[in-house]
N, C-alpha and C positions, 0 to 999 in steps of 0.2 A: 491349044498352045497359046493365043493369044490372052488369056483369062489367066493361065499360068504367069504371062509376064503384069499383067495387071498390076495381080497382087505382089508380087517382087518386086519392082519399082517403088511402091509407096513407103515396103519394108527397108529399104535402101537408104531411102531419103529419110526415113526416123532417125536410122542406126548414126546414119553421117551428122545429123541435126545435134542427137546425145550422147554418141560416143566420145568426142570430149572430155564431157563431165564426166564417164566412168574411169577417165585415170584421172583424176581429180586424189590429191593425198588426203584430205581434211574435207568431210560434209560436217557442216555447221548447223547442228538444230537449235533452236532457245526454247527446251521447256520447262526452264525455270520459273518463268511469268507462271504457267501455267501450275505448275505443282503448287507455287506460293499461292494464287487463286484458290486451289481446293484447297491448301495448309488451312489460309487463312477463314473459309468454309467452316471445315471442318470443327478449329477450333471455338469459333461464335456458334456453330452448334451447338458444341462441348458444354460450352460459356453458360448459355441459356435452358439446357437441360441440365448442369449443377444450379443453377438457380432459382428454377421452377421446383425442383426438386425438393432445394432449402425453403423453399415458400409452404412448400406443402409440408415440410418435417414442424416447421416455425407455428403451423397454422394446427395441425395435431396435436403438439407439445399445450399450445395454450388455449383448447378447446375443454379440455376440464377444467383449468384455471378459472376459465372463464363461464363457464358453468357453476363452478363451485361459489365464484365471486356475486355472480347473478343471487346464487340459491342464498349467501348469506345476508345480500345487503335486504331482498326482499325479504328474508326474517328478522332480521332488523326492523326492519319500517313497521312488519308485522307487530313485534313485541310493543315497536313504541307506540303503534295506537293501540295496543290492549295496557298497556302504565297509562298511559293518559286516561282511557274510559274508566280503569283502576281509579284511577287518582281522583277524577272527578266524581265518582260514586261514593268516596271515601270521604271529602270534603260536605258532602249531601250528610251524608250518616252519620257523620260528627258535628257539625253545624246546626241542622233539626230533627227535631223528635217526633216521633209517630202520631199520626192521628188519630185520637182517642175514639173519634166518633164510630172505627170501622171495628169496634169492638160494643158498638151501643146494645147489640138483642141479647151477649151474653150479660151485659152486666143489669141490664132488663130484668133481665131471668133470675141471676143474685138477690137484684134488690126485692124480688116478689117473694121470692125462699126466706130472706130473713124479716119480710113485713109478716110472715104469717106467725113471728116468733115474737111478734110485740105482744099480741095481746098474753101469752105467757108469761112473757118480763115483769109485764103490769101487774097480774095475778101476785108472781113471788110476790113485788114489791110492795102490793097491798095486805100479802099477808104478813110482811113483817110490820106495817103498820098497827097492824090485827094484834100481831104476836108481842108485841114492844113493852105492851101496860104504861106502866111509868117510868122504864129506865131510860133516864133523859140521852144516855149515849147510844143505844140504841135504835132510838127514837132518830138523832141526830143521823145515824147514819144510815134510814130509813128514806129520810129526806134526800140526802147525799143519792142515793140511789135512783130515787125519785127524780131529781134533778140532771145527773147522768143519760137516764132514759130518755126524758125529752131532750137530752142536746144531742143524745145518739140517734133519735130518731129524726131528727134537725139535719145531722152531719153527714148521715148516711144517704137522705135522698140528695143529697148535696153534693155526694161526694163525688160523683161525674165531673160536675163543673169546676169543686176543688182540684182535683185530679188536672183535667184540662189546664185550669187556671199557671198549678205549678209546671204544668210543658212547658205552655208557653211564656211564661218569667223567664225558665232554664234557656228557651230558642232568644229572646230577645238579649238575654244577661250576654249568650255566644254570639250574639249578630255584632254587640256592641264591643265587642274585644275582639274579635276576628273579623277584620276591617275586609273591604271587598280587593285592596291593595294586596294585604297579604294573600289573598285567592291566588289573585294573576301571579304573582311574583311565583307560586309552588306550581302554578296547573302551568305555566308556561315557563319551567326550567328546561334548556334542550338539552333534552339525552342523545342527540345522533349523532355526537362527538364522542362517546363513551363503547368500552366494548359490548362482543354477546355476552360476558359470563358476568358480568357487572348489569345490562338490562335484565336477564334472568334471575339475577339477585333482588334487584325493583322489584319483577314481578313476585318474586316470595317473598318481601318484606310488607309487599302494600298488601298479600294477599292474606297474609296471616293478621292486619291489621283488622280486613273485610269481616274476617271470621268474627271475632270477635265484637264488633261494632251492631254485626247481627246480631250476636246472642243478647247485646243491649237492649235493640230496637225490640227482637221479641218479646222479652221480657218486660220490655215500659207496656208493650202491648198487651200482655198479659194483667199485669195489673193493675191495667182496669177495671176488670172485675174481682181482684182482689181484691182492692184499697178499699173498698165497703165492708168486705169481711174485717179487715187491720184496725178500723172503725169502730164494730160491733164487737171484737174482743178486747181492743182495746180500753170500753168504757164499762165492762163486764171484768171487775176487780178479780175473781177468781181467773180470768181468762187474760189480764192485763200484759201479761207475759206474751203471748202469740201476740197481740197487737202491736207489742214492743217489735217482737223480731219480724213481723211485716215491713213497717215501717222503718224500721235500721235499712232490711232489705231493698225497700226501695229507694232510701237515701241515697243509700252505698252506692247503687247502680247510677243513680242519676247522676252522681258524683264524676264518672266515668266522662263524660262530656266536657266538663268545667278542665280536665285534668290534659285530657289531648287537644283542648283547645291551648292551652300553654303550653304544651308540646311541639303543636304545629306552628306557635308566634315563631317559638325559639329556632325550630328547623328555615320557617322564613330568613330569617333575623340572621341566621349562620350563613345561608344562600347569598344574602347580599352583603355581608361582609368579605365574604373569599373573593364573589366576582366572577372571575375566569380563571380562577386557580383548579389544578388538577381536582385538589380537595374536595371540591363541589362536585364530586360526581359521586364523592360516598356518603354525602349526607343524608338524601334519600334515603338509599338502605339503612341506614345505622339510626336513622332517626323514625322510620317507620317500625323498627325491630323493637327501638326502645317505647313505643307506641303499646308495639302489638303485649309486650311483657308486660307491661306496665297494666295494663288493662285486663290481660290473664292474671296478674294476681290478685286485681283487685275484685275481679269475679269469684275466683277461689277463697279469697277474704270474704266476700259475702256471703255464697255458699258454707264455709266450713262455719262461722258466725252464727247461720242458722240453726245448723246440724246441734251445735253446743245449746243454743236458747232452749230449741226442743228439747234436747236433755234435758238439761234442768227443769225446764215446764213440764215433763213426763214420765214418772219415772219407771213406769210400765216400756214404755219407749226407749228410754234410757237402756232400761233391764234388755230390753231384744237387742238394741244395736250393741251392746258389750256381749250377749252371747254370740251375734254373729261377729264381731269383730275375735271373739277368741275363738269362734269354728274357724274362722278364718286362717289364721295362725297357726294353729293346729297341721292345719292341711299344708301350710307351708309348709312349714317346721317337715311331717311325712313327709311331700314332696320333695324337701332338701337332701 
């Protein structure tokens, strides 16, 4: 009984304490603070995950861009040190001519092949001395022949250093008109203002100039051991004709040098007139193109030049290349 009233007592004095407030008409909560709290939460979450989000869309969007921009500028840079090494091997191979010397065992070889044809020469020419009797014209051009021989035999051990001699005239003649000013002014044009499809145009305009500047160089190399033979037909009257079309041949070619050295004043000469005008970014091209043509016809003039002297010098020769030029035909002609 007494444990009964314990706890009813205490229960008493709660009810009387907050009974009260239970008729109370209005209980007054504020959880506006509180909503506005998480509202404002919430939306700085929101805030920061559209943000994060656009960073990462902004960051994907310009990752090939920026890929592609890498890959082009470093092909750029690429192109332009291969025009520059272009350019500067171009200026080499227009400017000087081969060294004869690395052609000295063949033409070695030449000159012992046609020394063992002296003492033959001597023979004819003594027997027409034999043959002549008294016809003083004869006679005269027995002498003539005579004469000839020793200056072929003169010209021909000689003609290494002749040879040599005219390179280097031809290198000094270009040292002295293609100043070391106009060097700089061409090897140090900047292309890294110009596009790709304009540097890819450099590189096939200097490249096709390359080509050709080779087929020069080979060729001056080659005839070295020619120009002894051009020599020994040439002072051999029946054979005067081959001697002619050697030496045309090698004129022509040497020609080639004198020609794109005033090619490449005037490409200078056009650079530093425009300045910093757009223009200047197409003289390169147009001026290495007119280079590279200029030089290809003049090779193909020398060659076809040949092809004709032969003929006429041969007419055995003649006779084959006109039958194959008409098999030739022919087969078109079927073919068509």
């Amino acid at each position: 009984m007494n444990y009964k009233i314990e706890i009813i007592i205490p229960l008493m004095l709660i009810l009387t304490i907050f009974l009260p407030y239970a008729h109370a008409d209005n209980i007054f909560i504020d959880l506006a603070g509180v909503i506005g709290a998480v509202n404002n939460n919430t939306n700085n979450t929101t805030q920061n995950m559209t943000n994060s989000t656009n960073l990462i869309d902004q960051t994907l969007n310009t990752i090939p861009t920026q890929i592609f921009d890498h890959f082009k500028t470093q092909t750029k840079n690429s192109i332009i040190q291969f025009n520059n090494s272009l350019l500067e091997l171009t200026i080499i191979l227009i400017s000087t001519n081969p060294d004869p010397n690395r052609m000295m065992p063949l033409w070695q070889i030449i000159i012992a092949i046609i020394s063992s044809l002296y003492l033959i020469i001597f023979l004819i020419t003594g027997l027409k001395f034999l043959t002549v009797g008294t016809n003083i014209t004869k006679r005269e051009e027995a002498k003539e022949s005579l004469k000839n021989n020793i200056l072929m035999i003169i010209a021909i051990n000689l003609s290494f250093l002749i040879y040599q001699l005219i390179l280097e005239l031809s290198t000094a003649i270009t040292f002295f008109i293609f100043t070391n000013q106009s060097q700089y002014i061409l090897t140090q044009t900047s292309q890294s203002g110009i596009g790709l499809i304009l540097l890819i145009a450099n590189s096939g305009a200097i490249t096709s100039t390359l080509i050709t500047l080779f087929i020069r160089y080979l060729f001056l190399l080659l005839s070295v051991p020619i120009f002894p033979i051009g020599i020994l037909f040439y002072l051999i009257p029946s054979l005067k004709g081959w001697g002619k079309m050697i030496f045309n041949l090698i004129g022509i070619i040497l020609s080639i040098q004198i020609i794109d050295i005033i090619l490449l004043i005037t490409i200078t000469h056009a650079i530093t007139s425009l300045g910093t005008s757009s223009s200047t970014d197409l003289i390169i091209p147009i001026g290495f193109i007119i280079i590279a043509i200029t030089n290809t016809i003049i090779i193909l003039y020398a060659i076809l030049k040949s092809i004709f002297t032969m003929m006429d010098n041969s007419k055995m020769l003649s006779m084959t290349i006109n039958t194959l030029i008409n098999v030739a035909t022919k087969i078109a002609i079927a073919g068509a």
